[in-house]
C-alpha positions in Angstrom: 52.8 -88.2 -11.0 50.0 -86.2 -9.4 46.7 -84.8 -11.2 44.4 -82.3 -9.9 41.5 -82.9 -11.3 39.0 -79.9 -10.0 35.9 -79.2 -12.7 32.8 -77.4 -12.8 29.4 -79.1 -13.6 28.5 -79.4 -17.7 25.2 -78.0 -16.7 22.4 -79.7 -17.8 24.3 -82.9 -18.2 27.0 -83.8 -15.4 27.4 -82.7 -11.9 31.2 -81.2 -11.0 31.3 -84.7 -9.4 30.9 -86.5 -12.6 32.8 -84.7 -14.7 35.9 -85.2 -12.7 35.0 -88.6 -12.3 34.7 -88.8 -16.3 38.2 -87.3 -16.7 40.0 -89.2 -14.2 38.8 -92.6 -16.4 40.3 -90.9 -19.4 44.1 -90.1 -17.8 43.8 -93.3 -15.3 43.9 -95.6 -18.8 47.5 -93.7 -19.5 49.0 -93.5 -16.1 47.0 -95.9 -14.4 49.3 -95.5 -10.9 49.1 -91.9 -10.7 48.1 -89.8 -7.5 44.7 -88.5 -8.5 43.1 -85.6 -6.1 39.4 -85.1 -7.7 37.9 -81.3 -6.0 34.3 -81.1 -7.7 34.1 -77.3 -8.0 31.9 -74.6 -8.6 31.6 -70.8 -8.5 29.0 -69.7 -6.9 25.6 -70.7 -9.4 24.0 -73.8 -10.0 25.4 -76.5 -8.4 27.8 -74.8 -5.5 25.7 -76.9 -2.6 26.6 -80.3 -4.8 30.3 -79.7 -5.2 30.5 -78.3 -1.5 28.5 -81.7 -0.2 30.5 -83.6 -2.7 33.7 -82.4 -1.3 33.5 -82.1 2.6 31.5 -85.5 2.6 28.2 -83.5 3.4 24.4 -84.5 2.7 21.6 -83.2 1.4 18.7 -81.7 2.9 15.1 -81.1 1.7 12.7 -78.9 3.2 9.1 -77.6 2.6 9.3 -74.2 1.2 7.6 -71.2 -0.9 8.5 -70.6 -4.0 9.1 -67.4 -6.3 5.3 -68.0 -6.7 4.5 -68.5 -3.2 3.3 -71.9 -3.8 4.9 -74.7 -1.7 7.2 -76.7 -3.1 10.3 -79.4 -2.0 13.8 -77.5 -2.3 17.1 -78.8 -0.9 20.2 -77.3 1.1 23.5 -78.9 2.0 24.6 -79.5 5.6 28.8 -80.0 4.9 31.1 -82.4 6.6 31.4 -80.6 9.6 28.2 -80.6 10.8 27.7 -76.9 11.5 28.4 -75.4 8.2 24.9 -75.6 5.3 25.1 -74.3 2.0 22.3 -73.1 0.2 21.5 -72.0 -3.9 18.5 -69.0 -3.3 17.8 -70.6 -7.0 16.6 -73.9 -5.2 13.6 -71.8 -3.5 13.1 -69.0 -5.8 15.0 -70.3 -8.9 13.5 -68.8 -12.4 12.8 -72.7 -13.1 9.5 -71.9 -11.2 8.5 -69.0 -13.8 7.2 -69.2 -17.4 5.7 -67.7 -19.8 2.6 -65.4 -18.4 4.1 -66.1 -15.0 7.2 -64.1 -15.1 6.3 -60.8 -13.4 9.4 -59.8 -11.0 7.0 -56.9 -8.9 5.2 -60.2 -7.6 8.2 -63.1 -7.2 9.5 -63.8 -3.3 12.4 -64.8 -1.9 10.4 -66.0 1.0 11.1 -69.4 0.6 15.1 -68.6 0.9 14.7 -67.2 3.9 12.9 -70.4 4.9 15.4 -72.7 3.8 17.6 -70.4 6.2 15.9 -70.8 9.2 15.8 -74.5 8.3 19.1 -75.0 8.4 19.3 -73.0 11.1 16.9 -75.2 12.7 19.4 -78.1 12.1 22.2 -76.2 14.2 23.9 -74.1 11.4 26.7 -71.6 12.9 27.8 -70.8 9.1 25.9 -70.4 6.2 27.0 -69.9 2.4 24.5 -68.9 0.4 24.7 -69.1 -3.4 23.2 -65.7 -5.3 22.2 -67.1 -8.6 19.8 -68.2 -11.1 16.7 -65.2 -9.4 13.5 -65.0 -10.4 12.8 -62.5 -8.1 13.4 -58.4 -7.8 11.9 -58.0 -4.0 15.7 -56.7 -2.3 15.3 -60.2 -0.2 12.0 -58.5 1.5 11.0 -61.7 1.7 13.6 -63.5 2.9 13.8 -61.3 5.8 10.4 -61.3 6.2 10.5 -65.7 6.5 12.8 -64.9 9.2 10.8 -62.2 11.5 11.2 -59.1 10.1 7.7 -57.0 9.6 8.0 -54.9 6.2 5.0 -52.3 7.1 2.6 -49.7 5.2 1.8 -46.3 5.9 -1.0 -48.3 8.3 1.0 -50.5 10.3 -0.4 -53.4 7.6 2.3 -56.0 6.7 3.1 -55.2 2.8 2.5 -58.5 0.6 5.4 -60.1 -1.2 7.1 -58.5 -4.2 9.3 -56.3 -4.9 6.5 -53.7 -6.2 4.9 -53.5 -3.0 8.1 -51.7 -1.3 7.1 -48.4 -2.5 4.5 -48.2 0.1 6.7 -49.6 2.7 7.0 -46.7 5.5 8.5 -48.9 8.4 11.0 -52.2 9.5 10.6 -53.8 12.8 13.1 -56.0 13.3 11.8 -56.9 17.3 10.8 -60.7 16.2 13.5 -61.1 13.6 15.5 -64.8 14.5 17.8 -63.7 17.1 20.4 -66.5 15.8 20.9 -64.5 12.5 23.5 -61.9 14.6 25.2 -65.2 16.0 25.6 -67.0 12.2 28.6 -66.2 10.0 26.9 -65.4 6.2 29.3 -66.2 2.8 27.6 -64.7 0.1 29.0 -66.5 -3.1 28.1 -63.9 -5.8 29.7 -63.5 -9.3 28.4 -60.1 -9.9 29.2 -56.5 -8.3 26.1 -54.5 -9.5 24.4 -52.2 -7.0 20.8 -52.3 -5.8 19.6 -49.7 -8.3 20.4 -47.4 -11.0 21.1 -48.1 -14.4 23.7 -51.2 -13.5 21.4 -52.2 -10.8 19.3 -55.4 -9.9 16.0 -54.3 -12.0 17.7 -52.5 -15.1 20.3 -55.6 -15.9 18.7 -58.5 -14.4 14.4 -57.5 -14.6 14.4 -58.0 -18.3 15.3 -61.6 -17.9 12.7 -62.4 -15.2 10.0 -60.6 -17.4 10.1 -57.0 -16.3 9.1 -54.6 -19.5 10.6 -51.3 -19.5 7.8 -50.1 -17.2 8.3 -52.4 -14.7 12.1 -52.0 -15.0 11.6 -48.2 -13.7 8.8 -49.2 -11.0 11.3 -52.4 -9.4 14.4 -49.3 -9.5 12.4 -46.9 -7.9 10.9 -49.0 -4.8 14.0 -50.7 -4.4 15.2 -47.2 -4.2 12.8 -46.1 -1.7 13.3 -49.8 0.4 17.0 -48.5 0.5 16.3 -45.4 1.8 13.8 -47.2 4.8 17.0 -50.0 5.5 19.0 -46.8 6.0 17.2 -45.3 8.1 15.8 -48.1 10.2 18.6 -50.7 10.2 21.4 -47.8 9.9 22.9 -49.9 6.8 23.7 -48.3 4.0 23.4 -51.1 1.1 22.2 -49.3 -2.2 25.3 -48.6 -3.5 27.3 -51.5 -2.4 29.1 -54.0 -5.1 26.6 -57.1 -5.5 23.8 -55.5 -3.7 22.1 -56.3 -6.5 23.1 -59.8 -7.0 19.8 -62.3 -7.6 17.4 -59.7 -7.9 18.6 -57.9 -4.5 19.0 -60.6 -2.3 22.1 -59.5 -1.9 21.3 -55.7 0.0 18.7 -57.8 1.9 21.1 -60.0 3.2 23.7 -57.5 3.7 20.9 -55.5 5.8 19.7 -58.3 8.0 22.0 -60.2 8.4 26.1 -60.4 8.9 26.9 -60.8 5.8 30.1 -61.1 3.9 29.9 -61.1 -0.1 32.9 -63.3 -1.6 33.6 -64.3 -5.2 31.9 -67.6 -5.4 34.8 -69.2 -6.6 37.3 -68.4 -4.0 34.8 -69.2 -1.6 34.7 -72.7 -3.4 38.4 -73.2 -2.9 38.5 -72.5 0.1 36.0 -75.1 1.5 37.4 -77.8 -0.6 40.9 -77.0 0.3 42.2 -76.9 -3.4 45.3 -75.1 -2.5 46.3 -77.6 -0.3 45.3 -80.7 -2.5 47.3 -79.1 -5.4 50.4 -78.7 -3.6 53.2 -80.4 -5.5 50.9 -81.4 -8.5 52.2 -82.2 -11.7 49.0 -81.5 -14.1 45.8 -79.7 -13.3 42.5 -80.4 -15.0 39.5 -78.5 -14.7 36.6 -77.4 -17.0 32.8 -76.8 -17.4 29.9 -77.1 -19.9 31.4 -73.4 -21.9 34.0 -71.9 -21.7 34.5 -68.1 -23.3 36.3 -64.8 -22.6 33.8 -64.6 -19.8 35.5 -67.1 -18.1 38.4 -64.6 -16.6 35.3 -62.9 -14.4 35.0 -65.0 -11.5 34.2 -68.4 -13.2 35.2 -71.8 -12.3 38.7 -72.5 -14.8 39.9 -69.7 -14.1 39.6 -69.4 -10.3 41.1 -73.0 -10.2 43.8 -72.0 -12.5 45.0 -68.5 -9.9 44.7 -71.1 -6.8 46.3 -73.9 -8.1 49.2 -72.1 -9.9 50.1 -70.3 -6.4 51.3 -73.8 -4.9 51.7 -75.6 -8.3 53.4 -72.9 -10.7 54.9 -74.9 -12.8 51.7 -77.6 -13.0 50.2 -76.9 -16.2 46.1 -76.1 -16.2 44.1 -77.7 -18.8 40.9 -76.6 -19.4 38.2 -79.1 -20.8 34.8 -77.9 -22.0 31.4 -78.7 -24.0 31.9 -75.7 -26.1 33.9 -73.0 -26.3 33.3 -69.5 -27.3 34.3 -66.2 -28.3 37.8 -64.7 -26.9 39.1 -67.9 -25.3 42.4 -66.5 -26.5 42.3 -63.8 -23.9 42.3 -66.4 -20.9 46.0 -67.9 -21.4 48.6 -66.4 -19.4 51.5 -68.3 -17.6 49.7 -67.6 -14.5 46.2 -69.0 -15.4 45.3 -71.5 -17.9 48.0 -73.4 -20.5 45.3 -75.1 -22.6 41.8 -75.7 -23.9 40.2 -78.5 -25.2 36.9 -78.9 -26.6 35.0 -82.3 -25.7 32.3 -83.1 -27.8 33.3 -86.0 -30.5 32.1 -84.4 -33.8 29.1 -82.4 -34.8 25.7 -84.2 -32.6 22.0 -83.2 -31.6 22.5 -81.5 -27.6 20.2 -84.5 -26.6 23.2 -87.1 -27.7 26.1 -84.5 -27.0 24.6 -84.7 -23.1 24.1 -88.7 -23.5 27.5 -88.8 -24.8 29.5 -86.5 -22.4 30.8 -89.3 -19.8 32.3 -91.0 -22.3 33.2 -87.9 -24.7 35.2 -86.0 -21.3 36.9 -89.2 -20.7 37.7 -89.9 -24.1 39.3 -86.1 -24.5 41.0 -86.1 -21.1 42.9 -89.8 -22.4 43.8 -87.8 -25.3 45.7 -85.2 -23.9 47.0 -87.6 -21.2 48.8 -89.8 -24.2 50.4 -86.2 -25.2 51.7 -85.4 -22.1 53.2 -89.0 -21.8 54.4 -88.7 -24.8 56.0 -85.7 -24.7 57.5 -86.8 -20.8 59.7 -89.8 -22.8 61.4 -87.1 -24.8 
């Protein structure tokens, strides 16, 4: 017997490590001499760098950077297995867990810092970087990324604007003399989850600003200097990027990078599989397990179930998925299909506080995932 077991963090309460670590406990007490292949996963958000350390046999990496804020703080990267490859979450430098309250204004959050952690592991002899678009508190189009990494964003005057994404309606000219040379010579993954433009009414500052603290005033400010920043990049850089899908992934980051850099936007989770090598751990499985903290009809856009359900059912088609999850929502009726997922399961052992349903989850996932093990034994002797 061979299980796949390839889950998402429960965020908040388990890494994609631990999960699949939970899960294995709970089908290893049924078919103790099984061939188990654990593939922490992810797709793209919170906790891609872990799973990809996790899974290549990578390390962490902490460096000194600015956050959203532009105060310095400790944020970390991951350099993978092979040495030459980091992965990076923009949320670890200029993550909303930086922003409250009276401090969530998007026309004056950075991505600086993410352009620092860049040119760190650049530092450390990166030739590929995959760089998570997640989890913004920022609305600047990655001004400041490219800024950390030599670009000159300049006024009317020939002044250097300040961060934020505000101060790009009085941007008149990029020079891109000093900008790190290595950036043309560095492969960029993008691991996005969203296909919104720069601007306009599905762009980064009309769907995303509200949730970073833009009022409906700033909402139309943010649009319209990202709008103008567009025009400059065209013009300047000769990249067209305001109109392309996920341009305005984590506040913009996305047309920065796209405009600075060689960069390739990838669904997060396909990127995920293929650094992992799920496909070829899966080949000739008998079950597949997978899961994360919620699972709903969301799920079929690009998030971590169902992107291990498509990969593994193209060299396992006849391996049945099973989804396990902390809750699950509305519509999960619309993500079964012979080619995706065969079951779901929630985890949680009867009604709890969230503080003991997080305590509880090690022993709650294993405690499911034995379950539905003794029903697939079971129904194997028939």
């Amino acid at each position: 017997m061979k299980f796949v077991i390839a889950p998402d963090s429960f965020k908040g309460s388990l890494t994609a490590k631990q999960v699949a670590e939970a899960i294995h406990a709970g089908i290893a007490r049924v078919f103790p001499a099984a061939d188990y292949q654990l593939v922490p996963m992810a797709d793209g958000g919170e906790g891609t760098v872990q799973s990809l350390v996790d899974a290549t046999g990578g390390r962490l990496v902490t460096a000194t950077v600015h956050n959203p804020l532009n105060q310095l703080v400790e944020a970390s990267y991951g350099l993978l297995g092979d040495g030459e490859t980091a992965a990076i979450e923009m949320a670890a430098a200029s993550g909303l867990q930086f922003v409250a309250g009276d401090n969530k204004d998007p026309r004056f959050t950075t991505t600086y810092g993410t352009g620092e952690l860049i040119r760190a592991a650049l530092d450390r002899g990166a030739k590929k970087i995959i760089l998570g678009l997640g989890g913004s508190a920022t609305n600047d189009g990655g001004a400041g990324m490219a800024q950390a990494l030599g670009a000159h964003l300049l006024d009317a005057r020939g002044a250097e604007l300040p961060v934020g994404g505000a101060a790009l309606a009085r941007l008149a000219r990029i020079a891109v003399a000093d900008l790190d040379p290595r950036l043309a010579r560095t492969t960029f993954l993008l691991a996005a989850d969203v296909t919104n433009p720069l601007t306009g009414p599905t762009g980064a500052s009309a769907v995303f600003g509200p949730q970073k603290g833009a009022t409906p005033v700033m909402v139309k400010e943010l649009d319209a200097s990202l709008h103008h920043y567009a025009i400059v990049i065209e013009r300047d850089l000769g990249r067209a990027v305001e109109d392309l899908p996920g341009a305005g992934a984590a506040g913009g980051l996305g047309a920065g990078l796209l405009a600075f850099t060689p960069a390739k936007l990838v669904p997060g989770v396909d990127l995920v599989v293929e650094f992992t090598r799920l496909k070829e751990r899966a080949a000739g499985a008998n079950f597949v397990f997978t899961g994360e903290g919620g699972i709903d009809f969301q799920t079929r856009f690009g998030k971590t179930p169902y992107g291990v359900a498509r990969a593994t059912k193209e060299v396992a088609p006849n391996a049945p998925v099973i989804v396990l999850a902390g809750n699950l929502g509305k519509g999960i009726a619309r993500l079964y299909a012979p080619t995706t997922i065969d079951a779901i399961f929630a985890t949680p052992a009867g009604a709890k506080p969230l503080a003991r349903a997080i305590e509880d989850a090690p022993h709650d996932i294993a405690q499911t995932a034995e379950n539905v093990a003794r029903l697939l034994a079971a129904t194997l002797k028939k």
